[in-house]
C-alpha positions as CSV (number, residue, x, y, z in Angstrom):
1,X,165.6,121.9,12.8
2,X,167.8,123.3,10.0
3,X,166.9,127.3,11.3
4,X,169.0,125.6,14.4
5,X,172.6,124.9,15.2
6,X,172.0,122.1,17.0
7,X,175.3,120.5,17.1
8,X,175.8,121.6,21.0
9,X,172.4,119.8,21.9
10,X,174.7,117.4,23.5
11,X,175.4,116.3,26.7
12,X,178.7,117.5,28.1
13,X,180.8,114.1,28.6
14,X,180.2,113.5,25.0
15,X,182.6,116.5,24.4
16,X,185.3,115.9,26.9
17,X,185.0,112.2,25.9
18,X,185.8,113.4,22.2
19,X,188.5,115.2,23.6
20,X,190.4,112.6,25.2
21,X,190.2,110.5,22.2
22,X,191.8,113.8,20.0
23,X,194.7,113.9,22.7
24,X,195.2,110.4,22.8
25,X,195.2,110.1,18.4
26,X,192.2,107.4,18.7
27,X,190.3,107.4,15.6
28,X,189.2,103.9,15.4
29,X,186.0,103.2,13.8
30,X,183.3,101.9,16.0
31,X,179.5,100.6,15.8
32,X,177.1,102.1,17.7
33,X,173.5,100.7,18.6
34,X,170.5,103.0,19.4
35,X,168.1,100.5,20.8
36,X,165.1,100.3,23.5
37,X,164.6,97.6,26.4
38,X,161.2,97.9,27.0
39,X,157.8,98.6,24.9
40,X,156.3,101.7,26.4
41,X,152.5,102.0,28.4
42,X,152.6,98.3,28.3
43,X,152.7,98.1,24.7
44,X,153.7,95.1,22.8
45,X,155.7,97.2,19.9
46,X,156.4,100.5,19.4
47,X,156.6,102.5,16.6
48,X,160.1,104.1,15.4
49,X,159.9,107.5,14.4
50,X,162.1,110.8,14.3
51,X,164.4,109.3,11.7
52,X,163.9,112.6,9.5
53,X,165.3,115.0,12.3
54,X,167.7,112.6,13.1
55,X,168.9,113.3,9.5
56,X,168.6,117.3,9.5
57,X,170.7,116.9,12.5
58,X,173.8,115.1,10.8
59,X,173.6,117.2,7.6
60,X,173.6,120.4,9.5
61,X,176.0,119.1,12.4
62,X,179.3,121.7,12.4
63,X,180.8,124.0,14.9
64,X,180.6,127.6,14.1
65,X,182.4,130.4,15.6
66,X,179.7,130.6,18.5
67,X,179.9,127.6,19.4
68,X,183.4,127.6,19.5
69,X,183.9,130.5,21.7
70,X,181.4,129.1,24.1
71,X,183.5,126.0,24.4
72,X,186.5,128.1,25.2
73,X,184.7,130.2,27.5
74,X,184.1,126.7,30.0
75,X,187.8,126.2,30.2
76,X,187.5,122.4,29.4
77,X,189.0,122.4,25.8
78,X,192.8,122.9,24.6
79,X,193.0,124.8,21.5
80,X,194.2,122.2,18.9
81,X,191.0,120.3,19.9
82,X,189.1,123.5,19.5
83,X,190.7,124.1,15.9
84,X,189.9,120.3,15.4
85,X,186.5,121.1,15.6
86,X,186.4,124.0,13.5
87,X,186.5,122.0,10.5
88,X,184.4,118.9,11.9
89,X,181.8,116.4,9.7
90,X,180.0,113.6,9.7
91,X,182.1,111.0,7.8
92,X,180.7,108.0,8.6
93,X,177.9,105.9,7.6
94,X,174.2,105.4,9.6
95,X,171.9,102.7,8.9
96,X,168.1,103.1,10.5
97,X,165.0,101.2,10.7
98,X,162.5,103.4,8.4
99,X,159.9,105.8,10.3
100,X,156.4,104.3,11.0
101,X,158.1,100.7,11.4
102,X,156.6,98.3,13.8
103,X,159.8,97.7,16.2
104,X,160.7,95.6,19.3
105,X,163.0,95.7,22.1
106,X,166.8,95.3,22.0
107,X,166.4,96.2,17.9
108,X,168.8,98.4,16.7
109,X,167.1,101.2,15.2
110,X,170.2,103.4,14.2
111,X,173.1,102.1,13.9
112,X,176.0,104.2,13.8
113,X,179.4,102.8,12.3
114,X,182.1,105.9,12.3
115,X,185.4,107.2,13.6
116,X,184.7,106.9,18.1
117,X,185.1,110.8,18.6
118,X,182.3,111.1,15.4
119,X,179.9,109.0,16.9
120,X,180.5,109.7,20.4
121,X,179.2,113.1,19.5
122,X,176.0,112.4,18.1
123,X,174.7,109.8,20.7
124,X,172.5,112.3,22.8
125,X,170.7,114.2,20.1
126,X,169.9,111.0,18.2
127,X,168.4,109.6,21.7
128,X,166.5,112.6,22.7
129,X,164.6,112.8,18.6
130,X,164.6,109.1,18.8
131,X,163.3,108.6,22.3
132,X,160.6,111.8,22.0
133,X,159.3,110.7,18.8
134,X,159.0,107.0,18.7
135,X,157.2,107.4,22.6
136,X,154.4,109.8,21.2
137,X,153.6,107.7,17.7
138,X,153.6,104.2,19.7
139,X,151.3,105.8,22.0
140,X,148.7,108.0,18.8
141,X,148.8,104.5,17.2
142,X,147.6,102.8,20.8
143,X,144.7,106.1,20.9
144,X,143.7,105.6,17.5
145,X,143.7,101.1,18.3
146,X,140.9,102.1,20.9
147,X,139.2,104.1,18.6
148,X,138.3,101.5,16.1
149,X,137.9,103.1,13.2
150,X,137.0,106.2,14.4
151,X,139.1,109.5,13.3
152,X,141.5,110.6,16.2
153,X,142.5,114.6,16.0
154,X,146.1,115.4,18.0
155,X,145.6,118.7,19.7
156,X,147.8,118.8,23.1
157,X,150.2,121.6,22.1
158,X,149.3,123.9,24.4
159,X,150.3,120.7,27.4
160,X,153.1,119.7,25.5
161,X,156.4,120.0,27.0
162,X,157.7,123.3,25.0
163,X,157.4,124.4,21.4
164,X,159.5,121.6,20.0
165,X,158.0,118.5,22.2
166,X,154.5,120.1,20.2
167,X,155.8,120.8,17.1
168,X,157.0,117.3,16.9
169,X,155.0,115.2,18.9
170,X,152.3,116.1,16.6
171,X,154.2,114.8,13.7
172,X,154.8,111.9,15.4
173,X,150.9,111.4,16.4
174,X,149.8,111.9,12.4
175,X,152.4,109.1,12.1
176,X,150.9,107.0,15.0
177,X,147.3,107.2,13.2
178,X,145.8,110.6,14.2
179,X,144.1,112.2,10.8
180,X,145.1,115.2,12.0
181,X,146.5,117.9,14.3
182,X,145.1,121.5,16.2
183,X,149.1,122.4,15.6
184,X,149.0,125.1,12.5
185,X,152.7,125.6,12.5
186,X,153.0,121.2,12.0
187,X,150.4,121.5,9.7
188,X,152.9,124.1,7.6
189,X,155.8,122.2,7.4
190,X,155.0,119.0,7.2
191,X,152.1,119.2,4.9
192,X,149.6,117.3,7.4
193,X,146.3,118.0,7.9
194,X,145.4,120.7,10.7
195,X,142.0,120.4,12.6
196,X,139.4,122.2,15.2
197,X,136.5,123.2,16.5
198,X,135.6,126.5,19.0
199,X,136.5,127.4,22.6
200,X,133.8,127.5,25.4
201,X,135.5,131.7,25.6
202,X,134.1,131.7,21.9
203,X,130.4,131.0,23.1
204,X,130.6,133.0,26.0
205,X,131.8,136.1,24.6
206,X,128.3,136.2,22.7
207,X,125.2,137.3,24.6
208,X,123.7,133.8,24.3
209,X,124.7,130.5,23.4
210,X,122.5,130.5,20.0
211,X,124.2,133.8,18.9
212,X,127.5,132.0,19.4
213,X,126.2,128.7,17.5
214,X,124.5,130.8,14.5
215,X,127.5,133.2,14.0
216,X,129.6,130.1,13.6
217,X,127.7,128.1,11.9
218,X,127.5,131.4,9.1
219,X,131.3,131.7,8.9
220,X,132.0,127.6,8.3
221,X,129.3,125.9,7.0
222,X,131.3,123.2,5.8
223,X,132.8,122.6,8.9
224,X,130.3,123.5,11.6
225,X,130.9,121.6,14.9
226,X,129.2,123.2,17.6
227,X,130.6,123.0,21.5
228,X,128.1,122.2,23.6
229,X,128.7,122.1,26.9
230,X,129.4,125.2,27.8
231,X,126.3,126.3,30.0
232,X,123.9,122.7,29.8
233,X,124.4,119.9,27.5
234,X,121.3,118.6,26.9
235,X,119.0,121.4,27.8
236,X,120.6,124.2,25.9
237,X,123.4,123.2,23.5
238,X,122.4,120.4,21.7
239,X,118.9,121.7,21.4
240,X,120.5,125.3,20.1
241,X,122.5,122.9,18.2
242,X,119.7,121.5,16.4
243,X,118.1,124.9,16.0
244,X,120.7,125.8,13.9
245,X,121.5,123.0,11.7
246,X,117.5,123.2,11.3
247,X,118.0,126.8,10.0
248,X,120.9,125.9,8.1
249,X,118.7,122.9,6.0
250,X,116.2,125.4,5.5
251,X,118.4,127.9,4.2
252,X,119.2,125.7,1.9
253,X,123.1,125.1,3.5
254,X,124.3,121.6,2.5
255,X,124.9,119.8,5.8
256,X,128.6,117.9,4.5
257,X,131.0,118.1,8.0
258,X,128.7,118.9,10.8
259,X,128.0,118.0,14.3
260,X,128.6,118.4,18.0
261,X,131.3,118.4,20.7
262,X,131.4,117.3,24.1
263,X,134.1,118.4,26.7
264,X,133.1,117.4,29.8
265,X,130.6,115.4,31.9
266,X,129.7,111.7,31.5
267,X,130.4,111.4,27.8
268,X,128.9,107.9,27.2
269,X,125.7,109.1,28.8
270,X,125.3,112.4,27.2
271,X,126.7,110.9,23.6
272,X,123.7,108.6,23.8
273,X,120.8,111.4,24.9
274,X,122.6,113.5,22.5
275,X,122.3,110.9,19.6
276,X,118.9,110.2,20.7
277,X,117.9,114.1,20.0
278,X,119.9,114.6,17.1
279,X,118.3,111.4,15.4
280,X,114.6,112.6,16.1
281,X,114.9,115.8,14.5
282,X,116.5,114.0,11.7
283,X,120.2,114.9,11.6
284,X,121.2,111.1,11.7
285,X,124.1,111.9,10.1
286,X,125.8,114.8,12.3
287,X,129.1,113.8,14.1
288,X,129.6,113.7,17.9
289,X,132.9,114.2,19.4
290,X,134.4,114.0,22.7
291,X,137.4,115.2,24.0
292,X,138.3,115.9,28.1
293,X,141.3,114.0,28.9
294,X,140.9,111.1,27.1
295,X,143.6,108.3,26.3
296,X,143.4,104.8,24.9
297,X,141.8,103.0,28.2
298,X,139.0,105.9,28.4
299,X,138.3,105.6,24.9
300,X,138.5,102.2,25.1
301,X,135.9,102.2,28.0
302,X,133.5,104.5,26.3
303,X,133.5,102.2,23.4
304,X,132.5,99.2,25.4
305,X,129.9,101.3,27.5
306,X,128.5,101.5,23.9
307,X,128.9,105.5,23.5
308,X,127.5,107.4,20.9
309,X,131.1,108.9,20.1
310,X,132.9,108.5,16.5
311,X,135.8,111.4,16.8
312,X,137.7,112.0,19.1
313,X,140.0,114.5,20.6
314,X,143.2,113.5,22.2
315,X,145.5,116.5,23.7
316,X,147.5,115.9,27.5
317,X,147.5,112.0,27.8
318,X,148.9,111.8,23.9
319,X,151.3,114.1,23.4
320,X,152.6,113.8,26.7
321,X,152.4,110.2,26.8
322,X,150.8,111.0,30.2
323,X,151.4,107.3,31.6
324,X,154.9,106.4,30.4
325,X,156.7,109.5,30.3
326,X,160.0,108.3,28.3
327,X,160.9,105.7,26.1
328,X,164.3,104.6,27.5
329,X,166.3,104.4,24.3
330,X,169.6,104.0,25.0
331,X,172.9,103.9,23.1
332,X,175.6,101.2,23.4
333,X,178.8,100.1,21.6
334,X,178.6,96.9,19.7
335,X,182.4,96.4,17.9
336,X,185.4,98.1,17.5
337,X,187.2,97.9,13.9
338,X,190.6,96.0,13.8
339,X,192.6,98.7,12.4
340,X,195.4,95.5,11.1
341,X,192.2,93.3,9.7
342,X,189.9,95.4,9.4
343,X,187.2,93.4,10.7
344,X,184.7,94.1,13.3
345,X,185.4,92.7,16.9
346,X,182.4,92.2,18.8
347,X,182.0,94.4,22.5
348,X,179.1,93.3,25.0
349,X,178.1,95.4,28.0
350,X,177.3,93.4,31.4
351,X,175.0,93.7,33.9
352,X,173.7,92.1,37.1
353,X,170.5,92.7,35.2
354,X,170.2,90.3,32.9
355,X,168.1,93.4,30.8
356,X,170.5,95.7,30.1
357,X,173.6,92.7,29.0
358,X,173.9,94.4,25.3
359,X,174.0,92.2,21.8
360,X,177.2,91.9,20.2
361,X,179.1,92.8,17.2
362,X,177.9,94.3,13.2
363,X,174.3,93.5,13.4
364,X,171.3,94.3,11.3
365,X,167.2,92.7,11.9
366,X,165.2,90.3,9.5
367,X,161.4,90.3,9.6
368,X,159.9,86.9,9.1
369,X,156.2,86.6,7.5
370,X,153.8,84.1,7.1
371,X,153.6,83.3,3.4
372,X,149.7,82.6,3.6
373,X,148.5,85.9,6.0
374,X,151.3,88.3,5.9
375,X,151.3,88.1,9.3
376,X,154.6,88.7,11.4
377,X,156.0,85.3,12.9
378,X,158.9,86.9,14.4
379,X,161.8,89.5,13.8
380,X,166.0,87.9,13.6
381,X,168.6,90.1,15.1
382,X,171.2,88.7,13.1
383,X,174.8,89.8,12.2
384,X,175.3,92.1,9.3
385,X,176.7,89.0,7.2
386,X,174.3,86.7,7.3
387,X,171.9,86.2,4.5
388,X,168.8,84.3,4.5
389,X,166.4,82.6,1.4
390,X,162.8,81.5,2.2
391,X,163.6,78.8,-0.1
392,X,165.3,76.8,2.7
393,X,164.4,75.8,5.7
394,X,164.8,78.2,8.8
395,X,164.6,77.0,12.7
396,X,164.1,80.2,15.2
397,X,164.8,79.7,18.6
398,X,163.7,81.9,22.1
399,X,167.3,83.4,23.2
400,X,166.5,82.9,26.7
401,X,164.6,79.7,26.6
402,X,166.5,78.2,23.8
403,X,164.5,75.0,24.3
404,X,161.4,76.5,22.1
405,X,161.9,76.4,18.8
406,X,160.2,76.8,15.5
407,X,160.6,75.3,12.0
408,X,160.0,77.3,9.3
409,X,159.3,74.9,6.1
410,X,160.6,76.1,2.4
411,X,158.3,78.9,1.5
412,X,156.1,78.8,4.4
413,X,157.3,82.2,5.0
414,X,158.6,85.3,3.5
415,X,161.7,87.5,5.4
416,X,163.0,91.0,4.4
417,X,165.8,93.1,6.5
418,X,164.5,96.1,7.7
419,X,167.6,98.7,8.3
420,X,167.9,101.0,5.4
421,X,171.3,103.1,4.7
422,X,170.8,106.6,5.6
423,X,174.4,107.8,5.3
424,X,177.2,106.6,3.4
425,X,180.5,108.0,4.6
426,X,178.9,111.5,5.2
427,X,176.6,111.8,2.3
428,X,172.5,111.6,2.8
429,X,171.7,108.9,1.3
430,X,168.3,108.5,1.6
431,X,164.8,110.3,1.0
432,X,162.6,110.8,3.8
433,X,158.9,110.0,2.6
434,X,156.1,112.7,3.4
435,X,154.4,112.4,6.4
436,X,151.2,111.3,5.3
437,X,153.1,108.4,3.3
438,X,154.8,107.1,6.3
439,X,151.5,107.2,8.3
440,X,150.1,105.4,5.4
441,X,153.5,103.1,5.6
442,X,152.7,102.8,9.2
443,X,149.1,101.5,9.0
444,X,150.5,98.8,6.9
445,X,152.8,97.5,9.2
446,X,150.4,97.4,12.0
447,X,148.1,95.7,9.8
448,X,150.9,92.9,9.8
449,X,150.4,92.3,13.8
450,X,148.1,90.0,15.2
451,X,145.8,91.4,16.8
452,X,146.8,90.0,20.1
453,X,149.9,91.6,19.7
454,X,147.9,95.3,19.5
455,X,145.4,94.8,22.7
456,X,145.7,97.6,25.2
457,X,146.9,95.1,28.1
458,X,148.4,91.8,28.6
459,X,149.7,91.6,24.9
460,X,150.9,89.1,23.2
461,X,154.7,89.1,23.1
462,X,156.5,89.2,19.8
463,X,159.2,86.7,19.2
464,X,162.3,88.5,19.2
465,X,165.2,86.3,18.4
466,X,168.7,85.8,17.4
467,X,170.4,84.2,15.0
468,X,172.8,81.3,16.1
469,X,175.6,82.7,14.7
470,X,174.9,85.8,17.0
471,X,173.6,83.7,19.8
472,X,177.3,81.8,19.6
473,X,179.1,85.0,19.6
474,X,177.1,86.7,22.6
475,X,177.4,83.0,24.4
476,X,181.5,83.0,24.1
477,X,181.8,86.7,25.0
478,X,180.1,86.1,28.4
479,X,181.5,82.8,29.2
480,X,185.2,84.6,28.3
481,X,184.0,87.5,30.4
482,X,183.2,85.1,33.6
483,X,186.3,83.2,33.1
484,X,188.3,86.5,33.8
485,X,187.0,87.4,36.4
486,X,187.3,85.1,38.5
């Protein structure tokens, strides 16, 4: 991202926009929300991810004398805006939910608080690294859910949607759960590990499949998975299979990661002959893994069709998110600073669908625990003011149907707010953990959903709620709204 100029990776309004607000001297300091409406593939979360680009992007975000010129080139842009943005920054401050983070619908995940023209600007690139990245780890940590325990390898570059959708989506899949990814140039910089096997070309550019198996099997010993399907599964590769690892033991070649791969055909049925054969000569221990296509619902098929299958291979349906092709994050104003008080006031978006009517004013989101399992009761969209102590009492309530409640008793639960600052009036403030630690960070967090919540359909849905105070404000907004217009 920082080889890259990205600052122009924006859609065109967002610029014409900005320059209305320079011709019309409007520098008042707004609140944006970055948020999502509904949990993709039927999910019930997601998984936020991308925040690290997100902040390559604002560090590196200026207008160089390229992208200058290309501006005037268009014709759109008067010259003292054009100087204006010859010396442009980021000035203002960001506050995210960290990467890996279990999240929910109608959270704000970024907020942006800045000068309008500032964070008018940055509103499509933080969507489209937002949007990408959060789709593809919601749906590795759905793939690797199906998999029960079984390791998950990412390896759809060559499907993915461009260099970058690869690139990234892998990182985002090692976030999701995957232990690892076919994508070298992901493996290189972001330090995760990078996995693989053989192509069918490699067997059948040998005169015979053993050839193929035993010159493999010579250059990685330690990591000899043999493809099998190439010419007849279980009357020529897993038998040459065994042939070899039998050569190997009596060559004395420790047999550490070892095994076989399917690609094709009825993989519970062949898994199972495949076992079978590999168990009677006595290689109990060698690995079989499948990959063709496979998603959650396949994997989750095999599982219950009892397949002799513990790694698995997940390219096209993963990193393309093959059945839910965009996340739908979207980016909406929540207040406008009072420049005479200076003191938020509150901006809701309507809609004749009731989906898309936008939460109010400075918020941030409180995560509610049981004290006794850890568990997640429910998440508090709250505003930005309001503090909470488990030592008192706490009544939740459904926004929609405010008739269901719940009491929360004096430490029967514990409650943390999740937004971290990111930027404080321009200046990174905040270290983006390694990969592998945010997977690990990730893991926890799923491990705080029940697992109701995780099943591949009909989930249970999270309670999402807000806090009175918010629930007032939105309330007197809409009723003040209606009264207007009529």
């Amino acid at each position: 991202m920082s080889e890259r100029n990205l600052t122009l990776l924006t859609d065109l309004y967002e610029l014409t926009m900005m320059q209305g607000y320079f011709m019309e001297n409007s520098d008042e300091i707004v609140i944006f929300d970055a948020f999502y409406r509904k949990n993709p593939s039927g999910s019930g979360y997601a998984i936020a991810c991308g925040l690290e680009q997100v902040i390559d992007y604002i560090k590196n975000l200026h207008f160089g004398p390229e992208e200058i010129t290309y501006l005037r080139r268009t014709g759109l842009f008067r010259e003292e805006f054009l100087n204006y943005l010859a010396n442009f920054r980021f000035s203002g401050d960001i506050f995210a939910i960290p990467e890996g983070s279990v999240v929910f619908p109608k959270e704000p995940l970024i907020k942006v608080i800045a000068p309008i023209m500032e964070a008018q600007l940055v509103e499509t690139a933080i969507l489209t690294i937002i949007n990408h990245q959060s789709l593809i780890a919601t749906k590795a940590s759905r793939v690797v859910y199906a998999a029960k325990g079984d390791g998950v390898m990412e390896f759809g570059l060559r499907r993915a949607q461009g260099p970058d959708a690869g690139i990234y989506g892998a990182r985002a899949a090692v976030i999701g759960g995957c232990i690892g990814t076919s994508n070298v140039l992901t493996g290189q910089l972001f330090n995760v590990p990078v996995l693989g096997t053989h192509a069918h070309s490699w067997i059948m550019s040998f005169p015979d499949e053993l050839t193929a198996f035993r010159t493999y099997a010579k250059l990685y010993p330690t990591a000899c998975t043999l493809l099998v399907d190439t010419y007849d599964t279980l009357r020529s590769g897993v038998p040459h299979a065994i042939q070899v690892f039998t050569e190997m033991r009596k060559a004395g070649i420790p047999l550490t990661h070892y095994g076989i791969r399917l690609d094709s055909g009825d993989l519970a049925y062949l898994s199972k002959e495949a076992r079978k054969m590999l168990d009677a000569a006595d290689f109990t221990d060698a690995v079989i893994a499948a990959s063709s296509d496979l998603d959650e619902n396949l994997i989750n098929s095999l599982k219950n069709q009892g397949a002799e299958i513990h790694s698995w291979g997940v390219g096209t349906n993963l990193i393309t998110s093959s059945d839910c092709p965009s996340f739908g994050g979207v980016y909406k104003l929540a207040a406008v600073m009072d420049p005479q008080s200076g003191t938020f006031i509150p901006k809701i978006k309507l809609s004749e669908n009731t989906e898309k009517v936008t939460n109010p004013g400075n918020k941030t989101v409180y995560r509610i625990y049981g004290k006794d399992n850890g568990k997640m009761i429910a998440d508090l969209i709250a505003l930005e003011h309001e503090a909470y102590d488990a030592s008192h009492p706490l009544m939740l309530f459904d926004p929609v149907d405010t008739w269901k409640k719940t009491y929360l008793k004096p430490g029967s639960y514990t409650i943390r707010k999740l937004p971290v600052q990111v930027f404080k009036a321009g200046e990174c403030v905040y270290d983006s953990p390694a990969v592998m630690d945010i997977q690990a960070y990730c893991r926890n967090e799923l491990d705080t959903l029940w697992d109701e919540a995780k099943r591949l359909t009909n989930p249970h849905r999270a309670h999402i709620d807000l806090s009175n105070e918010l629930f007032q404000m939105k309330k007197q907004l809409l009723d003040t709204m209606s009264a207007n217009m009529v």
